[in-house]
C-alpha positions in Angstrom: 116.0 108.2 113.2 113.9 110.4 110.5 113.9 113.1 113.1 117.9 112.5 113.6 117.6 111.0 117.2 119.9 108.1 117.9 118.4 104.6 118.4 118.7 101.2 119.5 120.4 98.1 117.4 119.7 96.8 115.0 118.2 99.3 113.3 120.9 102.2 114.0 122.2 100.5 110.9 119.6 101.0 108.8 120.1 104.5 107.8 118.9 104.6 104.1 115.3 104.8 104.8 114.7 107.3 107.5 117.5 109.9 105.9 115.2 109.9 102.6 112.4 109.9 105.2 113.6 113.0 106.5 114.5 114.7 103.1 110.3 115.0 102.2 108.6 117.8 103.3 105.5 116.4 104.7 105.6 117.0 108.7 104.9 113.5 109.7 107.7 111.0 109.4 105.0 108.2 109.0 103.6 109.9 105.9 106.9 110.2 104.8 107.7 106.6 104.8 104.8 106.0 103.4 105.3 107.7 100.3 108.9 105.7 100.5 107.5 102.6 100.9 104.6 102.9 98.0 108.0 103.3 95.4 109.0 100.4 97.5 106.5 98.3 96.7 106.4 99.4 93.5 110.2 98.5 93.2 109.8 95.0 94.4 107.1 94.4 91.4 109.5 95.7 89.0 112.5 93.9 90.5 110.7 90.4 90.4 109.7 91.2 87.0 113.3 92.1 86.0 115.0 88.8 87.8 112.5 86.6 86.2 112.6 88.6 82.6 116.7 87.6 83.1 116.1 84.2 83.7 113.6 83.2 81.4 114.8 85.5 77.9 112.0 87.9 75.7 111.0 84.4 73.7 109.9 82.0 76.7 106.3 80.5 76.2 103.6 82.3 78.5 105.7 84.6 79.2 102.8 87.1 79.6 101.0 84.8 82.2 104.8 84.5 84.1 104.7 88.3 84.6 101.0 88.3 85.5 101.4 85.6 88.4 105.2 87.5 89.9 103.4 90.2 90.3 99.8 88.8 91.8 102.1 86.7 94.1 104.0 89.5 95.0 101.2 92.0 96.0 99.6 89.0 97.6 102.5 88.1 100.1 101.2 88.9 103.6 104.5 91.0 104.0 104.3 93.4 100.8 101.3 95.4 100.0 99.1 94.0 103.1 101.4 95.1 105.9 102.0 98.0 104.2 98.5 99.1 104.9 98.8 98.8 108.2 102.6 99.2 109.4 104.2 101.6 106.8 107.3 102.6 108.6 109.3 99.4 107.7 112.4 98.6 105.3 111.1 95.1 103.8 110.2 95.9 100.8 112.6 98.6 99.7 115.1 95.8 101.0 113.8 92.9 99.3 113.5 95.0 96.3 117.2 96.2 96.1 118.3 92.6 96.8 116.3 90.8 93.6 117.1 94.1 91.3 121.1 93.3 93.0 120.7 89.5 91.5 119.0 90.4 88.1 122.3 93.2 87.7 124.6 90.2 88.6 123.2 88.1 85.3 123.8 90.6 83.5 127.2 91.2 83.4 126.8 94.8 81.4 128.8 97.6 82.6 125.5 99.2 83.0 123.9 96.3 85.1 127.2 95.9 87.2 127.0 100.0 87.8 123.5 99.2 89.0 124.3 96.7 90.9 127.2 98.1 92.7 123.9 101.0 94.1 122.1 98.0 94.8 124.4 96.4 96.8 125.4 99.9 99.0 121.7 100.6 99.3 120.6 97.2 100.4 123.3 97.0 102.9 122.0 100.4 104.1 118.2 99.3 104.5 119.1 95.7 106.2 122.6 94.8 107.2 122.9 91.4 106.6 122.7 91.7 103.0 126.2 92.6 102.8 127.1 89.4 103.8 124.9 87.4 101.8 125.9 89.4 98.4 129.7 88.9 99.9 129.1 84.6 100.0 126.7 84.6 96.8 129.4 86.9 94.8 132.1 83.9 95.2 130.1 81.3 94.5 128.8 82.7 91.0 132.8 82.5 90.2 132.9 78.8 91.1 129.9 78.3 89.3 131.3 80.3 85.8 128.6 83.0 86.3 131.1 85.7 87.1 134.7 86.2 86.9 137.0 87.0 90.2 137.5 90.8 89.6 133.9 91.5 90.0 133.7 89.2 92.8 136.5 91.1 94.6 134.9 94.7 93.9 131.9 93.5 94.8 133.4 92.0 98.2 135.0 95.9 98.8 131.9 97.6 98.3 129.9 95.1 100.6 132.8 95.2 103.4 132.8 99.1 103.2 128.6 99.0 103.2 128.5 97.1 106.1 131.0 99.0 108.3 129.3 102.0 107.6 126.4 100.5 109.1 127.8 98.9 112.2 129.7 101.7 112.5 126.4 104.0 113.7 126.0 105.4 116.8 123.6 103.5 119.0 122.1 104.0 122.7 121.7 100.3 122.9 123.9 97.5 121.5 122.4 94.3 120.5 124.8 92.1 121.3 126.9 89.6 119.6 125.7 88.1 117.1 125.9 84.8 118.2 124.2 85.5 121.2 120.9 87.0 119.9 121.4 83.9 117.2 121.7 81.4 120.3 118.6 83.1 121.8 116.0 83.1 118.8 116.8 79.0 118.8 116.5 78.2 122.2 113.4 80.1 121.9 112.2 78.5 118.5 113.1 74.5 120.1 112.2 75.0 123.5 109.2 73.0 123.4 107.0 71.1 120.6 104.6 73.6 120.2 107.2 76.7 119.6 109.5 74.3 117.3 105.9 74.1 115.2 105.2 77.9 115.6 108.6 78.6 114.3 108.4 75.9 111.5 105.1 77.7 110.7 107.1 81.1 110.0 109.5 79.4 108.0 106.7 77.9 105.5 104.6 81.3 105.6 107.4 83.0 104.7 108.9 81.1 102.0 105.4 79.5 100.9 104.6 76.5 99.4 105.6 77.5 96.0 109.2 76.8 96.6 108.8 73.5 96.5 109.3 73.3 92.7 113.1 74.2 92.8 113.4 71.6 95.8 111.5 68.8 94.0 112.9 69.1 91.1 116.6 69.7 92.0 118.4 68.0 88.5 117.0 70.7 86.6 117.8 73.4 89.3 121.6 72.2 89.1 121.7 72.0 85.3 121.1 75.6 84.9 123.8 77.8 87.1 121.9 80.8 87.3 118.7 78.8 88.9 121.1 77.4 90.5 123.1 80.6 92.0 119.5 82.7 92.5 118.7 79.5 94.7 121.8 79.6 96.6 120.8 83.6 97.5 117.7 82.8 98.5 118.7 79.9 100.8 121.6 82.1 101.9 119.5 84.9 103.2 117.2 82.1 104.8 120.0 80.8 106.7 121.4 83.6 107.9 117.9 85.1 109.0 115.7 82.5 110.2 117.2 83.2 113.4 118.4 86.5 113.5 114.6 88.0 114.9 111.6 86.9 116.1 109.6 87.6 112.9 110.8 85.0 111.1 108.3 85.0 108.0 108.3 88.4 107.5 112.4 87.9 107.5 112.3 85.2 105.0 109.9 87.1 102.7 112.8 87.9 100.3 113.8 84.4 100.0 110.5 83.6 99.5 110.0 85.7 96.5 113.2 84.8 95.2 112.4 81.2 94.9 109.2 81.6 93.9 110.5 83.4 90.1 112.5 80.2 90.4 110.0 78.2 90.5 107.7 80.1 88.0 111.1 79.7 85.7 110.9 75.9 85.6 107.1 76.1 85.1 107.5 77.5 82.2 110.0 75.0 80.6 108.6 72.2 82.6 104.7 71.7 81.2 104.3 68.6 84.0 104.9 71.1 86.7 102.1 73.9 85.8 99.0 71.8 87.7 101.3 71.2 90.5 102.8 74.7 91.3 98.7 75.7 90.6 98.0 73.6 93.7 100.9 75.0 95.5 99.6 78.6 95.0 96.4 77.7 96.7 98.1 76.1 99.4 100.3 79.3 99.7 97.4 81.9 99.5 95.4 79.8 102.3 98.0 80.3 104.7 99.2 84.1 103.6 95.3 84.8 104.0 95.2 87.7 102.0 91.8 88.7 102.3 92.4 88.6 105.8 91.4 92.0 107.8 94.6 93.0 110.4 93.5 95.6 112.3 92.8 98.6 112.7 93.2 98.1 116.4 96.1 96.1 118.2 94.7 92.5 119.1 93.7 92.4 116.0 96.7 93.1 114.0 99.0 91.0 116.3 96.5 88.1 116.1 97.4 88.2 111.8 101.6 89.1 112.2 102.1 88.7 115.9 102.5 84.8 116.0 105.7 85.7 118.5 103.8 86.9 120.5 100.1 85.9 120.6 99.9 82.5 123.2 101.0 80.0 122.3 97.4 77.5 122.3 96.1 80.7 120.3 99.3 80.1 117.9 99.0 76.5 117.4 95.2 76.8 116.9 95.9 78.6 113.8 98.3 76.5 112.6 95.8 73.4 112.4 93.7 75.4 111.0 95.7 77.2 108.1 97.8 73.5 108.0 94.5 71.6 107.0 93.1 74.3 104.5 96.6 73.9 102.5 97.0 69.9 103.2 95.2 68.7 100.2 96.2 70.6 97.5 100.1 71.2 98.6 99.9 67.6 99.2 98.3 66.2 95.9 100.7 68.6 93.7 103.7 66.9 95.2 102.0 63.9 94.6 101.8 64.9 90.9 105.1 66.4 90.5 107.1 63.2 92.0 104.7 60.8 89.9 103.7 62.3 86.9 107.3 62.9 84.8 108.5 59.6 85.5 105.3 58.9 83.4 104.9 60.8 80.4 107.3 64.0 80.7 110.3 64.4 78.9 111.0 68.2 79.9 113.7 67.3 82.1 116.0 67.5 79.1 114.7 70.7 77.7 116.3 73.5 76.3 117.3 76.9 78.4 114.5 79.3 77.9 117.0 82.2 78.8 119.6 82.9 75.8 120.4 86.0 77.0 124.2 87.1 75.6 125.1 88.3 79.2 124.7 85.1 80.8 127.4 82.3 79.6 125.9 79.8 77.1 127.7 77.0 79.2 125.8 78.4 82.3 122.2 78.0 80.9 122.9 74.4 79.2 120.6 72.1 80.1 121.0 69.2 77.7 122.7 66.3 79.6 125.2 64.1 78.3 122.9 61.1 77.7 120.3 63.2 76.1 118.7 62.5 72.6 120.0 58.5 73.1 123.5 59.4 74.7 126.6 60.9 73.8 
């Protein structure tokens, strides 16, 4: 695509990437995505960074050590800086990065965040098509939930619709498909036998990690603050629609992933009970994502770390017992400690916001219940 050659679906339709690819004067197409994907990566940081800094506000406590541990989760994700070294001509990150910067515009609600966010959306629906969609579904619901009002949710619906017909509009020397038929495909695939429904159910934890389970454990304070709530309903949006839409499933879900993880890091920080638990989870996390891990330099190698699609299956399920039983114990006693310990001693469940941000609602970020401080 960088040298202007026409390709197979579905990525004809990602056209962003390879026309700046082509645009820098360095001979090798490979070196030029390289030098795109190092911004990339570099993006993603800052993006995480900026979606947390709008949930949490300037005056959250640890706010320092919140920043510190987005960005060393980040750059530890198997899928970021690690495949990187090895596999450089991809459009993850640059993707994943215009998708969190395209929620952190959306709490905003400046005309200079919804500018930004507008490029966001074109560009992300450029670098991997199903965005479009996602933005599309996530820009109505942040109306019903009082986040937005229905004039951007209609312009933003325009600029997606156009976005994506650009990009299914490409030429192609080999269509894909329908849709529901590569969907059908990558399920009868994933369920076709114990051992693949475990493989695939493998991916989906990988590439979400264990950190996630903060938001899902503790859903009351999740659905007391809409825009936890509404960056939670992206995240699972893009799950949904990808978990079957290729055979890499946790690279796929690594946005998601990401996403619920400055979630999670967000209730942390008003949540004191939860900090020894989402500790534990990291550790669980980082066993699996084996970061320290060598992939490569030669093919069996690299396939035996990211190939889990195609490596047999024994080999497959092998690993999973192994990685499985290195995370058991601390995933396992976190959620012990997270279900036990507030019904104990923790009042945090009533806490205020920690985001008091102008440009997101006041009624949005409430988190004081009705029968809080002895009832109304």
């Amino acid at each position: 695509m960088t040298r202007g050659d026409v390709v197979m679906e579905p990525y004809s339709r990602r056209v962003l990437l390879p026309w700046l690819a082509g645009l820098i004067p360095v001979g090798s197409p490979v070196t030029a995505f390289q030098i795109l994907n190092a911004f990339a990566l570099a993006g993603l940081i800052a993006s995480a960074l900026w979606l947390l800094h709008t949930l949490i506000g300037r005056r959250a406590p640890l706010r320092g050590f919140a920043m510190l541990a987005t960005a060393s989760m980040v750059l530890l994700n198997p899928w970021t800086f690690h495949l990187y070294l090895t596999y450089p001509v991809l459009t993850d990150a640059a993707s994943a990065a215009l998708a969190l910067a395209w929620c952190a515009a959306a709490l905003r609600r400046t005309r200079l965040a919804d500018l930004g966010g507008a490029v966001a959306l074109i560009c992300m629906s450029l670098t991997r098509e199903h965005w479009s969609l996602v933005a599309i579904a996530a820009a109505w619901i942040a109306v019903v939930l009082g986040l937005r009002t229905w004039r951007w949710a209609v312009g933003s619906s325009a600029i997606g619709i156009a976005a994506m017909m650009f990009a299914f509009g490409q030429p192609t020397d080999y269509a894909a498909g329908p849709l529901q038929t590569v969907v059908l495909h990558w399920i009868q695939e994933s369920v076709s036998s114990p051992s693949h429904l475990a493989r695939f159910l493998f991916m989906v934890v990988a590439g979400i990690g264990f950190t996630a389970l903060a938001p899902l454990l503790r859903p009351r304070a999740v659905w007391r603050e809409r825009p936890l709530l509404w960056v939670c309903v992206v995240a699972l949006g893009n799950a949904a629609g990808s978990a079957f839409a290729g055979g890499d499933t946790d690279r796929i879900l690594m946005p998601s992933g990401i996403i619920l993880m400055i979630v999670a890091i967000a209730l942390v920080l008003r949540t004191p009970d939860l900090v020894l638990p989402w500790g534990l989870w990291v550790i669980g996390t980082i066993a699996i994502w084996r970061p320290f891990a060598s992939a490569g330099p030669d093919g069996a190698s690299w396939l035996a770390f990211y190939g889990l699609r195609v490596e047999p299956i024994e080999v497959v399920v092998t690993r999973i017992i192994n990685d499985l039983s290195a995370a058991a114990l601390p995933v396992a006693l976190g959620a012990l400690l997270c279900l036990t310990l507030p019904r104990k001693w923790s009042g945090a469940e009533h806490a205020e916001p920690l985001s008091l941000d102008e440009s997101i609602p006041r009624d949005a970020t409430s988190l004081i219940s009705a029968d809080s401080h002895g009832g109304a």
